[in-house]
Gaussian input, Z-matrix of N, CA and C with variables (Angstrom, degrees):
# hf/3-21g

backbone

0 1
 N
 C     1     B1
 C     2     B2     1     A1
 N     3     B3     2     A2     1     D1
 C     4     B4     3     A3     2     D2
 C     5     B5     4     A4     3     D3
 N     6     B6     5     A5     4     D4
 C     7     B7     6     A6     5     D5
 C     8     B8     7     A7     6     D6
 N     9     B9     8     A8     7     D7
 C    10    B10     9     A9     8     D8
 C    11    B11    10    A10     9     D9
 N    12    B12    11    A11    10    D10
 C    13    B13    12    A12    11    D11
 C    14    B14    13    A13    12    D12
 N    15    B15    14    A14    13    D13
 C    16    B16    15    A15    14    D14
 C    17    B17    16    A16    15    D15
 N    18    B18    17    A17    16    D16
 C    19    B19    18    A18    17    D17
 C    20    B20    19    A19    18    D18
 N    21    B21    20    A20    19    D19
 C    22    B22    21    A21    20    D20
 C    23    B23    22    A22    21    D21
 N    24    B24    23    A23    22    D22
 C    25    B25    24    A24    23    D23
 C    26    B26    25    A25    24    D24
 N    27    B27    26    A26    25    D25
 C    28    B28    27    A27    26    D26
 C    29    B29    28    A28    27    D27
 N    30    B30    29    A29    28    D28
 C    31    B31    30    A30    29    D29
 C    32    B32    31    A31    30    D30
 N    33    B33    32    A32    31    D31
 C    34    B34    33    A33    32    D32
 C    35    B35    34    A34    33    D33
 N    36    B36    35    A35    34    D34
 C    37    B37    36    A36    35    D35
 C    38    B38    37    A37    36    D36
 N    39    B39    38    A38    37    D37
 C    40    B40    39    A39    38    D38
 C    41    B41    40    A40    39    D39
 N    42    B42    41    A41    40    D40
 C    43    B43    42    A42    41    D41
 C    44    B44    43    A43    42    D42
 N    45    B45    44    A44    43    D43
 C    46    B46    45    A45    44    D44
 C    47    B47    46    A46    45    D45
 N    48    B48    47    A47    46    D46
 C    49    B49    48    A48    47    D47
 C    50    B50    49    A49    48    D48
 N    51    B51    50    A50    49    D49
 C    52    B52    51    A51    50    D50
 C    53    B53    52    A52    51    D51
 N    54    B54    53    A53    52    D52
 C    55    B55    54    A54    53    D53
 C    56    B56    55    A55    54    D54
 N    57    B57    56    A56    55    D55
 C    58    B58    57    A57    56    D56
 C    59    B59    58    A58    57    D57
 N    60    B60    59    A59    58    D58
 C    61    B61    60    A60    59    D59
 C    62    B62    61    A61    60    D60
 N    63    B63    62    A62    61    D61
 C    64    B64    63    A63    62    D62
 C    65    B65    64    A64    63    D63
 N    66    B66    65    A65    64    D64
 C    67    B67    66    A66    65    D65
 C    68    B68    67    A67    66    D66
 N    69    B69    68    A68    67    D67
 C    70    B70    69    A69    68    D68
 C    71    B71    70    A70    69    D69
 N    72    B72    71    A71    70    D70
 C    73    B73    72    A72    71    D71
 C    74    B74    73    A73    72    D72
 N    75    B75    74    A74    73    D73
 C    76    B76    75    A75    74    D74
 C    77    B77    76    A76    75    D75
 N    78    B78    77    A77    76    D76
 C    79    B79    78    A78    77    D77
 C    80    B80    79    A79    78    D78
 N    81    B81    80    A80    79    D79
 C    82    B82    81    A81    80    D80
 C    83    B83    82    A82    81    D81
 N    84    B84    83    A83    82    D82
 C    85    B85    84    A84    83    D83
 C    86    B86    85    A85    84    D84
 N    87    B87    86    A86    85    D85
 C    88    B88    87    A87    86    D86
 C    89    B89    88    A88    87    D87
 N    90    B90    89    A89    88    D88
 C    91    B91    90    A90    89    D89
 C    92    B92    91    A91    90    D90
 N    93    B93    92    A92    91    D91
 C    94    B94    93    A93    92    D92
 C    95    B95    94    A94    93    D93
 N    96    B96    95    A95    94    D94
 C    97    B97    96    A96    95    D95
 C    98    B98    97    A97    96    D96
 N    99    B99    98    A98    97    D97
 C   100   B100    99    A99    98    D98
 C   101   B101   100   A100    99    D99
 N   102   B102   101   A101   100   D100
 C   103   B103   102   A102   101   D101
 C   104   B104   103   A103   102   D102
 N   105   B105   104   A104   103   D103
 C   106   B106   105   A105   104   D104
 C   107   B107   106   A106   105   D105
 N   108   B108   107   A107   106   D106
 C   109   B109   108   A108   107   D107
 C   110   B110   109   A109   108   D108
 N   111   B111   110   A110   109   D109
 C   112   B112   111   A111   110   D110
 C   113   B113   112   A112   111   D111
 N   114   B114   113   A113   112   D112
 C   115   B115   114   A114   113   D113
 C   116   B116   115   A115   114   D114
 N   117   B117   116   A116   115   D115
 C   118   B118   117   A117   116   D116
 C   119   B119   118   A118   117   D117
 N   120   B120   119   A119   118   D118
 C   121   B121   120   A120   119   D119
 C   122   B122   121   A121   120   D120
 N   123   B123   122   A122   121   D121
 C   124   B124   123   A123   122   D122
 C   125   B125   124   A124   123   D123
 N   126   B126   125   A125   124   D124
 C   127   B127   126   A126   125   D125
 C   128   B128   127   A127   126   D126
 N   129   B129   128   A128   127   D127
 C   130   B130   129   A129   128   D128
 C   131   B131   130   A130   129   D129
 N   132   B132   131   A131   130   D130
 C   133   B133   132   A132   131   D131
 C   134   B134   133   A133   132   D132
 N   135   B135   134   A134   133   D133
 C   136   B136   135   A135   134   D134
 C   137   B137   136   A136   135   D135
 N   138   B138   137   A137   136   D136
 C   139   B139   138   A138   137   D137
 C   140   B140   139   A139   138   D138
 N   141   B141   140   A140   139   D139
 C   142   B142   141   A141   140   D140
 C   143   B143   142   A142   141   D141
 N   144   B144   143   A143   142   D142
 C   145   B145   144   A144   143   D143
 C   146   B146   145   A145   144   D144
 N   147   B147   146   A146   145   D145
 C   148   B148   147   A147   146   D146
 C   149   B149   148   A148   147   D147
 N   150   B150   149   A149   148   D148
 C   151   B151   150   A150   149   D149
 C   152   B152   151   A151   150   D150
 N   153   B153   152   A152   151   D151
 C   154   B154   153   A153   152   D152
 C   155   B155   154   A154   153   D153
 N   156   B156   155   A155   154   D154
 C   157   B157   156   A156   155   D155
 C   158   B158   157   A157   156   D156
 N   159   B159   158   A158   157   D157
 C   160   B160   159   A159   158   D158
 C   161   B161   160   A160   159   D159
 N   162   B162   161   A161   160   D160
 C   163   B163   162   A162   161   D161
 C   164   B164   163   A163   162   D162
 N   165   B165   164   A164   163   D163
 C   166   B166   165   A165   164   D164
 C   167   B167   166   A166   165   D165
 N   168   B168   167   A167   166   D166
 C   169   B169   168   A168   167   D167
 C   170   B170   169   A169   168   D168
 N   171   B171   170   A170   169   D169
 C   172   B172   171   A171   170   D170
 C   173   B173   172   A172   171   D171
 N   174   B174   173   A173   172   D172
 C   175   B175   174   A174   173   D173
 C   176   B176   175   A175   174   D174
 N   177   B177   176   A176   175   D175
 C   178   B178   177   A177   176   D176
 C   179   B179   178   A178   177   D177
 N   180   B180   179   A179   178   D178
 C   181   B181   180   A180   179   D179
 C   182   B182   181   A181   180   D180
 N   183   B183   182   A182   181   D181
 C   184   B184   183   A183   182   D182
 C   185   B185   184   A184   183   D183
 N   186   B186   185   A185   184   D184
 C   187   B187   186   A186   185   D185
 C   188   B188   187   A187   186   D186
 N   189   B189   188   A188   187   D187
 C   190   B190   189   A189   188   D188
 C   191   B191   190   A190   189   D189

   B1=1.4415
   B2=1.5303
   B3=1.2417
   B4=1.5806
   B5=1.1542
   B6=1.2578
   B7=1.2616
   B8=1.7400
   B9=1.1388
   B10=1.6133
   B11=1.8373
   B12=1.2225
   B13=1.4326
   B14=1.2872
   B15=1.5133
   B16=1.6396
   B17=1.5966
   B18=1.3605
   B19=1.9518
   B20=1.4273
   B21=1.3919
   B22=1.3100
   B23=1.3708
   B24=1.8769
   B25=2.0915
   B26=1.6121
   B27=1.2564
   B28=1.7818
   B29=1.4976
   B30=1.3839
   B31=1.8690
   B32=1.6210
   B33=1.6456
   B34=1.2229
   B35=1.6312
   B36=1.4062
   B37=1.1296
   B38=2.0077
   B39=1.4391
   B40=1.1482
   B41=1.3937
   B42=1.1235
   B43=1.8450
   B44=1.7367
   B45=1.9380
   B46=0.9669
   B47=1.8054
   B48=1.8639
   B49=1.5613
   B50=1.9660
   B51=1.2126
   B52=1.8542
   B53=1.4212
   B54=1.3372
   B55=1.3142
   B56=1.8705
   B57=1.2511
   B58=1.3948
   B59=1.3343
   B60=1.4759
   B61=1.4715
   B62=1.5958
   B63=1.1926
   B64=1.3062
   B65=1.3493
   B66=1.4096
   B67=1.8090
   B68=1.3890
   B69=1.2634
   B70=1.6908
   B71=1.3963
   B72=1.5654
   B73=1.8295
   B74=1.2865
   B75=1.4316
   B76=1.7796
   B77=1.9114
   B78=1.1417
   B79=1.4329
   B80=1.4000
   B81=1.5483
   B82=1.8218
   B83=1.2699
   B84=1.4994
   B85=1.1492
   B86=0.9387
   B87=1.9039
   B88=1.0098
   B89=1.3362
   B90=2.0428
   B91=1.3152
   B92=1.5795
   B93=1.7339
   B94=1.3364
   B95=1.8228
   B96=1.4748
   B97=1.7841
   B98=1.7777
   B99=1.6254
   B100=1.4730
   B101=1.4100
   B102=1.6469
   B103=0.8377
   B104=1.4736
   B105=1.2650
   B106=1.0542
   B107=2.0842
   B108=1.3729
   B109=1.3084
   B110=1.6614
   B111=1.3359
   B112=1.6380
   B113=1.5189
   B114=1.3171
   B115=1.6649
   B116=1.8666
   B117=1.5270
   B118=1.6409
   B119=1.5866
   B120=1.3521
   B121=2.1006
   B122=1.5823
   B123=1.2278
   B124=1.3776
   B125=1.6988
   B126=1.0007
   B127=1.4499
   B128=1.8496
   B129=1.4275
   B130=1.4871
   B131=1.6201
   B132=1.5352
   B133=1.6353
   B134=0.7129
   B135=1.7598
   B136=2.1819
   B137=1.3396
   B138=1.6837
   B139=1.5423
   B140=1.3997
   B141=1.6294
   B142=1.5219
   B143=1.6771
   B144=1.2932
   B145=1.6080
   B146=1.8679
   B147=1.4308
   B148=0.9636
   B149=1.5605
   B150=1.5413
   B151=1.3147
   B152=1.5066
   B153=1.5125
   B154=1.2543
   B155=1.8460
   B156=1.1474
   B157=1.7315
   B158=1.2973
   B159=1.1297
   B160=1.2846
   B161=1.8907
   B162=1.4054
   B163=1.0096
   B164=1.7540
   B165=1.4508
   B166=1.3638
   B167=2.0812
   B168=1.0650
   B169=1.5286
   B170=1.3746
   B171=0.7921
   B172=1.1216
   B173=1.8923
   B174=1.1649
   B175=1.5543
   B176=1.6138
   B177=1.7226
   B178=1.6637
   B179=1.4822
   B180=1.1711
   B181=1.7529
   B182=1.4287
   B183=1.6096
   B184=1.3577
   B185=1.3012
   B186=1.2377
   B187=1.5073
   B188=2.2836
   B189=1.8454
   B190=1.9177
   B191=1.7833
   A1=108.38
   A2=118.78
   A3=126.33
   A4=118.65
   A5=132.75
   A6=132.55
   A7=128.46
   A8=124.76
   A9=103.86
   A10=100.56
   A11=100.64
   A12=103.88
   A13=115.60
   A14=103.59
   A15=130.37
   A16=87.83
   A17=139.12
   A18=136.96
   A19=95.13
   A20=115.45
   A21=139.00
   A22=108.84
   A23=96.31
   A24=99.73
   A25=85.86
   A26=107.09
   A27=121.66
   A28=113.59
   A29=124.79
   A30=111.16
   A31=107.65
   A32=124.12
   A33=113.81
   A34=118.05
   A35=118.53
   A36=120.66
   A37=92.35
   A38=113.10
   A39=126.07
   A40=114.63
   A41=94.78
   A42=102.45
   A43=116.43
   A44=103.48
   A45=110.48
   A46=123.38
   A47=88.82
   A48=83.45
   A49=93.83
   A50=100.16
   A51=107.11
   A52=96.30
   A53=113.83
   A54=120.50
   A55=119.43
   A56=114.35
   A57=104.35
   A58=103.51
   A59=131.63
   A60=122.23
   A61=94.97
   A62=139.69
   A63=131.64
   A64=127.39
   A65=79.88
   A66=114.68
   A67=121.94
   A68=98.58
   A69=116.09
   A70=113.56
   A71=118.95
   A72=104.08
   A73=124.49
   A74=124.02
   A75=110.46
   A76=82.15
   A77=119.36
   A78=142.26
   A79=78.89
   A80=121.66
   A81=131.79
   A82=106.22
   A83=116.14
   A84=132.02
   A85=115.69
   A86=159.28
   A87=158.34
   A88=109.96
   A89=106.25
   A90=132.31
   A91=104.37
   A92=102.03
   A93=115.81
   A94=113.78
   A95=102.27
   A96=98.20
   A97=113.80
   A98=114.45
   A99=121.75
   A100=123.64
   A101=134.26
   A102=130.66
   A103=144.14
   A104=115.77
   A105=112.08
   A106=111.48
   A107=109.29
   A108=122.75
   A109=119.84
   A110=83.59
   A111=104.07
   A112=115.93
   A113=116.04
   A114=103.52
   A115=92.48
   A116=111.03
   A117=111.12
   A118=104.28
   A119=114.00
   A120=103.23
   A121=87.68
   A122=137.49
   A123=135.86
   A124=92.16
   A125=123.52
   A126=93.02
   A127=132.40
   A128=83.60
   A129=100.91
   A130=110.88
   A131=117.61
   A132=112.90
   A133=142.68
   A134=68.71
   A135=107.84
   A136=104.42
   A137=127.45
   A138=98.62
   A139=103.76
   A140=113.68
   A141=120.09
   A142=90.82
   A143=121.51
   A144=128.75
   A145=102.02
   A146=120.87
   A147=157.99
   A148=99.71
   A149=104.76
   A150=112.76
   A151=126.32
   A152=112.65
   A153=121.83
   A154=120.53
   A155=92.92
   A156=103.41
   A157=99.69
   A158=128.47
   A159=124.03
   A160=112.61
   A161=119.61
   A162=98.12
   A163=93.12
   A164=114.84
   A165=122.20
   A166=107.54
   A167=129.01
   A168=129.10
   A169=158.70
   A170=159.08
   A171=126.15
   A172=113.51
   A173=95.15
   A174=121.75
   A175=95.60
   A176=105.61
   A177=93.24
   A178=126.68
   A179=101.96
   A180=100.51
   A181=119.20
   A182=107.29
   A183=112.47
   A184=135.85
   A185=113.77
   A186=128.82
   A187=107.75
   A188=81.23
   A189=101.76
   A190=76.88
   D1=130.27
   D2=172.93
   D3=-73.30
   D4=121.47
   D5=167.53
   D6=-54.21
   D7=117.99
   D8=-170.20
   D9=-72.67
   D10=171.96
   D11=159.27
   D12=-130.53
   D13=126.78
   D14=-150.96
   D15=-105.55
   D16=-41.02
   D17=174.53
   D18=1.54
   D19=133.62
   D20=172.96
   D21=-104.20
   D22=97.20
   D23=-163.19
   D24=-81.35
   D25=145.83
   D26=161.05
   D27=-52.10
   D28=108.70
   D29=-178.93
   D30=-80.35
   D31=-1.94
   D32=164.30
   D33=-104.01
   D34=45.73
   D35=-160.60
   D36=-88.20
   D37=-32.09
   D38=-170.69
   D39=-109.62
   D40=40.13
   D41=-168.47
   D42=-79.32
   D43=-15.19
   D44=-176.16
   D45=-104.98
   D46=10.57
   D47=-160.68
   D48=-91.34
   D49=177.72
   D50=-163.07
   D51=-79.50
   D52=152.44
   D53=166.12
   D54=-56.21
   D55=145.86
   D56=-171.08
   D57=-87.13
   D58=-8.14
   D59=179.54
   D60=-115.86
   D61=116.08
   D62=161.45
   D63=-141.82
   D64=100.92
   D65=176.34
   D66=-109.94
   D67=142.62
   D68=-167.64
   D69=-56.78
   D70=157.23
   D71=162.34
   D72=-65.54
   D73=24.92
   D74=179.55
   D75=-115.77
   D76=-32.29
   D77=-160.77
   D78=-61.06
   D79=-79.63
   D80=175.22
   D81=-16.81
   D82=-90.31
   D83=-179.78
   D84=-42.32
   D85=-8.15
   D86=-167.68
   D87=-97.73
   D88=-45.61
   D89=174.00
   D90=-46.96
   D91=-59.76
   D92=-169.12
   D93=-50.75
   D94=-57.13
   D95=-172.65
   D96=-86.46
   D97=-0.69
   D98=144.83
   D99=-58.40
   D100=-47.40
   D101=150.42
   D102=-75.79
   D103=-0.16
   D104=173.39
   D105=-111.74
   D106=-14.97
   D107=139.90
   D108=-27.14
   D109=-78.46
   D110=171.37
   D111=-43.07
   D112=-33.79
   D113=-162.14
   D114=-97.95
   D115=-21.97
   D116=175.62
   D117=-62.78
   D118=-45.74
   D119=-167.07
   D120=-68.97
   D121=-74.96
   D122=-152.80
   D123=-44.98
   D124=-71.83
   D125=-168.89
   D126=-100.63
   D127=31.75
   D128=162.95
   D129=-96.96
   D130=-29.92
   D131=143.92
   D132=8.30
   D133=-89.99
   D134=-178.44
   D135=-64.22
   D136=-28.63
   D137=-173.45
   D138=-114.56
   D139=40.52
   D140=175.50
   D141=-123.61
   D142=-6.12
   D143=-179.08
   D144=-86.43
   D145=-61.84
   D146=160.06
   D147=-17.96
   D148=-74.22
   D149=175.87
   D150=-61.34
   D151=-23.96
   D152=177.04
   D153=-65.72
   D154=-38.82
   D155=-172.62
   D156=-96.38
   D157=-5.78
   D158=179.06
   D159=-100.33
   D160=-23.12
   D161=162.58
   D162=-152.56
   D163=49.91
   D164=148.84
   D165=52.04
   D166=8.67
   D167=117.50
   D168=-121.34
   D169=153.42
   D170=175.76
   D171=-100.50
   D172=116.96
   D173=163.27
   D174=52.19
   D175=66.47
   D176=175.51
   D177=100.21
   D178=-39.56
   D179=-158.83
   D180=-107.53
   D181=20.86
   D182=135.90
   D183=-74.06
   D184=11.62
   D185=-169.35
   D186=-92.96
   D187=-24.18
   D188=-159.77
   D189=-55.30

Protein backbone atom coordinates (compact mmCIF):
# COMPACT_ATOMS: atom_id res chain seq x y z
CA UNK A 1 0.00 0.00 0.00
CA UNK A 2 1.38 3.55 -0.89
CA UNK A 3 1.51 5.98 1.48
CA UNK A 4 -0.20 9.31 0.37
CA UNK A 5 1.61 12.42 1.08
CA UNK A 6 -0.48 14.73 3.19
CA UNK A 7 3.06 17.70 3.69
CA UNK A 8 1.46 21.01 3.96
CA UNK A 9 3.48 22.85 0.84
CA UNK A 10 3.51 26.78 1.68
CA UNK A 11 1.17 28.43 -1.35
CA UNK A 12 3.25 31.68 -0.71
CA UNK A 13 6.46 30.03 -1.21
CA UNK A 14 6.41 31.65 -4.88
CA UNK A 15 4.89 34.78 -4.10
CA UNK A 16 7.86 36.53 -5.52
CA UNK A 17 8.33 34.91 -8.81
CA UNK A 18 7.03 37.23 -12.10
CA UNK A 19 3.89 36.67 -13.60
CA UNK A 20 4.12 34.32 -16.65
CA UNK A 21 1.94 36.58 -18.91
CA UNK A 22 3.08 40.22 -18.53
CA UNK A 23 1.35 42.67 -20.41
CA UNK A 24 0.89 46.26 -20.08
CA UNK A 25 -2.55 48.14 -19.33
CA UNK A 26 -3.09 49.20 -23.04
CA UNK A 27 -1.87 45.39 -23.82
CA UNK A 28 -5.13 44.44 -21.14
CA UNK A 29 -7.37 46.64 -22.60
CA UNK A 30 -6.67 45.66 -26.19
CA UNK A 31 -7.22 41.86 -25.06
CA UNK A 32 -10.34 43.18 -23.34
CA UNK A 33 -12.26 45.16 -26.41
CA UNK A 34 -10.75 42.19 -28.91
CA UNK A 35 -12.74 39.88 -27.08
CA UNK A 36 -15.55 41.34 -26.32
CA UNK A 37 -15.74 42.82 -30.04
CA UNK A 38 -15.69 39.35 -30.94
CA UNK A 39 -18.61 38.16 -28.85
CA UNK A 40 -20.76 41.61 -30.27
CA UNK A 41 -20.34 40.49 -34.36
CA UNK A 42 -21.12 36.74 -33.59
CA UNK A 43 -24.18 37.58 -32.15
CA UNK A 44 -25.05 40.58 -33.92
CA UNK A 45 -25.17 37.92 -36.97
CA UNK A 46 -27.39 35.87 -35.21
CA UNK A 47 -29.77 38.75 -34.74
CA UNK A 48 -29.11 40.12 -38.37
CA UNK A 49 -29.84 36.17 -39.44
CA UNK A 50 -32.97 36.12 -37.24
CA UNK A 51 -34.07 39.27 -38.74
CA UNK A 52 -33.51 38.11 -42.20
CA UNK A 53 -36.00 35.13 -42.35
CA UNK A 54 -38.20 36.77 -40.40
CA UNK A 55 -39.02 39.56 -42.52
CA UNK A 56 -36.94 38.66 -45.74
CA UNK A 57 -34.34 41.85 -45.57
CA UNK A 58 -31.99 42.86 -43.87
CA UNK A 59 -32.36 46.40 -42.45
CA UNK A 60 -33.73 48.04 -45.74
CA UNK A 61 -31.70 46.93 -48.50
CA UNK A 62 -34.05 44.95 -50.23
CA UNK A 63 -35.39 48.04 -51.47
CA UNK A 64 -31.46 48.70 -53.52
Amino acid sequence: MVRIDIKDKDPFANADAKPKDNISASGFIMRAIFRYFRITIIFYIIAALIYYFIFGSILGLGSI
